[in-house]
N, C-alpha and C positions, 0 to 999 in steps of 0.2 A: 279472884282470878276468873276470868272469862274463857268459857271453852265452846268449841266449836264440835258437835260431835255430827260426824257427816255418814250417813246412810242412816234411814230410817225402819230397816229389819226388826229384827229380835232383839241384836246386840244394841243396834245402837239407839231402839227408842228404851229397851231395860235401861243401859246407862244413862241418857239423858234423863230420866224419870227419876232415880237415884237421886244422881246427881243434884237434880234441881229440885227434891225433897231436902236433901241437905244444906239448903241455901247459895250450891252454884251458880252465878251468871252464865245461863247455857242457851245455847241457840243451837238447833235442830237442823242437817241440810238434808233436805230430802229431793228424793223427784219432785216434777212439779205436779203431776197429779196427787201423789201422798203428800207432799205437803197441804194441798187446798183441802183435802178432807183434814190431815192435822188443824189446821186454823179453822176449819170448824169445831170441828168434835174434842179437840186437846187431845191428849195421850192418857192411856190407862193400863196401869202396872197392875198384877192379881200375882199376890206371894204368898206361898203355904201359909194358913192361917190366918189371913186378914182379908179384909174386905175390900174388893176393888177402887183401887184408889184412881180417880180423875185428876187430871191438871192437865190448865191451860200451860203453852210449850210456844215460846218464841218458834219461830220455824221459816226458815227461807226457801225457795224454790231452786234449790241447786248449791253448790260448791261458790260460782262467782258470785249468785247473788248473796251472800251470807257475807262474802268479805269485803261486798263491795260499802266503801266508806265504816267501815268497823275492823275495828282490829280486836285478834285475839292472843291470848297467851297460851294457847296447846290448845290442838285439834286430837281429835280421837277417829282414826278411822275405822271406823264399823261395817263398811263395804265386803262385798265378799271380795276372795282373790285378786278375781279376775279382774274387778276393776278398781284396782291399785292402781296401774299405769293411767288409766285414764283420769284418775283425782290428780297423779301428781303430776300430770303435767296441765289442768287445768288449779294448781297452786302454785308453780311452775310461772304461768302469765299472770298471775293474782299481782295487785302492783306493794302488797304489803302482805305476807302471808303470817300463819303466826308462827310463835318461838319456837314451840316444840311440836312436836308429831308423834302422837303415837298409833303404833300398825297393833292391831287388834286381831287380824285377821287369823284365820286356822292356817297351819302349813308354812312351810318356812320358802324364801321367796319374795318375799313383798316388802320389807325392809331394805335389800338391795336393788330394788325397783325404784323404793322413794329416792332412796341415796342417788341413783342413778341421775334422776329430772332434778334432783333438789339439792345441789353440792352447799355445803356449809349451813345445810342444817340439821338443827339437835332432831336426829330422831332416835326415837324408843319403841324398843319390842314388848309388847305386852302380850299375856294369854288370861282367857278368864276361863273356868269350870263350871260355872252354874248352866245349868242346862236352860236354855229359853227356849219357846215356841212364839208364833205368832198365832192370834186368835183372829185378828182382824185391822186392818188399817190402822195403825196409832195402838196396838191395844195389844200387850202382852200375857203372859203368861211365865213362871217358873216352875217349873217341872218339881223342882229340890231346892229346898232352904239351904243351901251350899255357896254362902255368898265370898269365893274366894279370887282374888288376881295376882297378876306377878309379872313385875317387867327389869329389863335390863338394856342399857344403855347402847348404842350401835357405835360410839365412839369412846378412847379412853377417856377417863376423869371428868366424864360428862356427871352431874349432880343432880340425880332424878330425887332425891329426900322430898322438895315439894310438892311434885307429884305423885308421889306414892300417898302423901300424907292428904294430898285430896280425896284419894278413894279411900281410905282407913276414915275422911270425915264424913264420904258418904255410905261406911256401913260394910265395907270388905275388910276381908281378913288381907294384907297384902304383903307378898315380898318382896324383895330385892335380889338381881344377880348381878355378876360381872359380866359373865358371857352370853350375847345374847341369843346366841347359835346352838350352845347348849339350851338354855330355856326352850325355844322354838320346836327343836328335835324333838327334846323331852316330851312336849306337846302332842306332836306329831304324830309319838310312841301311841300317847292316848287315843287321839285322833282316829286312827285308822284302823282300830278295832271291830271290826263286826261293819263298816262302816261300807266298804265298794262289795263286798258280798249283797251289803241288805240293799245293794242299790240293785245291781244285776241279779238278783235270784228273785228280788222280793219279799226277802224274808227279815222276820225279825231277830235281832241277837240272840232272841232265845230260842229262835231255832236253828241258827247256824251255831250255838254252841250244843246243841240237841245232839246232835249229828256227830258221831267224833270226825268222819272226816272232813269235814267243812271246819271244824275245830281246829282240825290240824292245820291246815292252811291259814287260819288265822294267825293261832303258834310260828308260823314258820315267816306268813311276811313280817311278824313283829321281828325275830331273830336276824333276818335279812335287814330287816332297818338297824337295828342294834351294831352289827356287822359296816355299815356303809357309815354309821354315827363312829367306831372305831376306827375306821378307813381316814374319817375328817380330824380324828383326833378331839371329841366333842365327849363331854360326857355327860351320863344323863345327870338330873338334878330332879332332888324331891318337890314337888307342887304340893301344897296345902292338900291337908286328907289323902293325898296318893305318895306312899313313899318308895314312887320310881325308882332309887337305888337300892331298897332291900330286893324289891321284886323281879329288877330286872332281870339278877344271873338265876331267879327261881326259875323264870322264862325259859332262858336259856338253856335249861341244863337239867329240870325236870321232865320225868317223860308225857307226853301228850294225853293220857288216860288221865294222870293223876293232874293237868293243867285246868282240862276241860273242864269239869264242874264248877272250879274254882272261881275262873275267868267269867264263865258264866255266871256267876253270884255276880262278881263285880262290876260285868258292866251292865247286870239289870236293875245294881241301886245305883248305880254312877249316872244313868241316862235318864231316870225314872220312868214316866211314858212314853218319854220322847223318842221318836223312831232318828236313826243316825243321819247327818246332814246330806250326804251323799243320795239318799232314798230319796229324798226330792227333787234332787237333779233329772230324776226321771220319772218320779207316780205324782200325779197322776199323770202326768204329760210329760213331754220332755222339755227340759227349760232352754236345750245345747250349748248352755253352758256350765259347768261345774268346777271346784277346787280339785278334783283329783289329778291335775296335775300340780300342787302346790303337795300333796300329800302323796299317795301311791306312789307319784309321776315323779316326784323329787328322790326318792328313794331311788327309782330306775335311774333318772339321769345322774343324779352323784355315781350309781353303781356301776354304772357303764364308765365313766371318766376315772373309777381308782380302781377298773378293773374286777370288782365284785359281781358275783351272779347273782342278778335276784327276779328269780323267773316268776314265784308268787305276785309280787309288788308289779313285772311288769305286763302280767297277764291282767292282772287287776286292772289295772291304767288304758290297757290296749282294746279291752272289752269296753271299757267304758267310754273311751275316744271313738271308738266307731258308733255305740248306740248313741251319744249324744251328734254325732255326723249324721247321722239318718242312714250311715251304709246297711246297720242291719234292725230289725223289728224287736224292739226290748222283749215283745211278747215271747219268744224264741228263745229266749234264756229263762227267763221269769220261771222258778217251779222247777228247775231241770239243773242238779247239782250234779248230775253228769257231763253235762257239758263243759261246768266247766274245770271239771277235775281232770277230765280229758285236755283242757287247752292246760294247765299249768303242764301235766306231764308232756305234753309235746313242748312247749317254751324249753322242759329239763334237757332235749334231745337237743335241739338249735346249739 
């Protein structure tokens, strides 16, 4: 099978590395500047307990040049969010694109993006849990020996069996669902843990679970998302090592004293080092672009269309819309958990 795995991040040089450890036909699409150092240097995976592994890594300069005169049997998109739309409509002109597609990306969203440019074709939602970092151009890092994925079909009676059984050949634990809206949510659930806090405060999960009140808002946009996930009629589903369905009515229906510590354990062995993805969307700099609308921001817009308040999720979102606009100075929040316990309680007033 020939795969096309396009963005060269964390996710997608991890999986191509895998991948092409396990004797997949894989080509790399990166920028063109990450590509030119790929085709120098190759790619380098570092996984708890072993020694930096090198390999050289087919690799093209982009999306068209990767298809152009080759074809593939499933691409894997490893991009963030935001630029979903812009792969699939440059697969969209591709004059042969491949069979399958699967969205990889965090935050649900980007599935119906592809469907949108791409009518009649198979795609698939995928989520992965291992925590990656980027070290350097080509060169990863895993935070946790936590090698788990899981996808589910975006159309009925579609037959991912052999795609699933390509990551079970390269070394993941994988499932399968029906829905793939549940899967994504469920993710989501995870996702956005400790995640637009550590980006607007600056802090780490384990001090925003430090804090009971900073705790509490965590608590409460999870609940708020659970709430709009009921709204859709979606329900969660357990991921490998997380069994989102015992925990979730714990969430819900536990009081916040007895959450916070717990929470706090979990998502300090769940992320290992790794600071939340959302914290780079603004430290060191700001990148002005980030996933928190696929996350936080998805939460708000479902929540606003079926009617549900969810002032946490959309303060989270609206603070982070503006520091990534440039309207206000991230330093002005950074440190100051008053500020923004004050904006959630005025969004409660609106």
């Amino acid at each position: 099978m020939n795969v096309l795995v396009i963005g060269a991040g964390a996710i997608g040089t991890f999986l191509a590395a895998r991948l092409q450890r396990a004797g997949v036909e894989v080509v790399l699409a990166a920028r063109p500047g990450m590509a030119a150092v790929i085709e120098e240097q190759g790619i380098c995976l570092e996984e708890p307990g072993l020694a930096p592994q090198r390999s050289r890594a087919a690799v093209a300069p982009g999306v068209p040049a990767a298809l152009s005169g080759k074809r593939f049997d499933v691409a894997v998109l490893a991009v963030k969010a935001y630029h979903t739309e812009e792969v699939a409509q440059e697969l969209a002109r591709a004059p042969a694109r491949p069979a399958a597609l699967i969205a990889m990306q965090n935050g649900v969203g980007s599935e119906e993006t592809l469907a949108e440019h791409l009518p009649g074709s198979a795609i698939i939602a995928g989520a992965l849990t291992t925590p990656v970092a980027v070290v350097a151009p080509g060169h990863v890092r895993v935070a946790r020996a936590s090698f788990n994925c899981a996808f589910a079909p975006c159309a009925p009676y579609q037959d991912i069996s052999p795609l699933a059984a390509l990551f079970v050949r390269a070394g993941f634990r994988t499932q399968t669902f029906g829905d793939f809206r549940s899967l994504k949510w469920s993710k989501l659930l995870m996702n956005i843990l400790a995640n637009a806090q550590s980006a607007i405060l600056g802090y780490t999960p384990a001090q925003i679970f430090a804090s009971p009140e900073l705790a509490n808002l965590e608590i409460r946009a999870w609940r708020e998302a659970r709430k709009v996930m009921r709204g859709l009629g979606l329900a969660t589903v357990d991921l490998a090592g997380y069994p989102l369905r015992l925990v979730s009515p714990l969430i819900e229906h536990l009081p916040p004293a007895v959450l916070q510590p717990l929470l706090g354990r979990v998502i300090a062995g769940g992320r290992g080092s790794k600071m939340p993805s959302l914290y780079y969307d603004l430290h060191p700099v700001s990148r002005g672009r980030s996933e928190i609308g696929w996350l936080n921001g998805a939460v708000h817009r479902h929540g606003q269309a079926l009617g549900i308040a969810t002032p946490v999720n959309s303060t989270f979102y609206s603070i982070m819309a503006r520091l990534l606009a440039g309207e206000e100075e991230a330093g002005a929040w950074q440190g100051h958990p008053e500020r923004l316990l004050a904006a959630v309680a005025e969004a409660e007033q609106d």
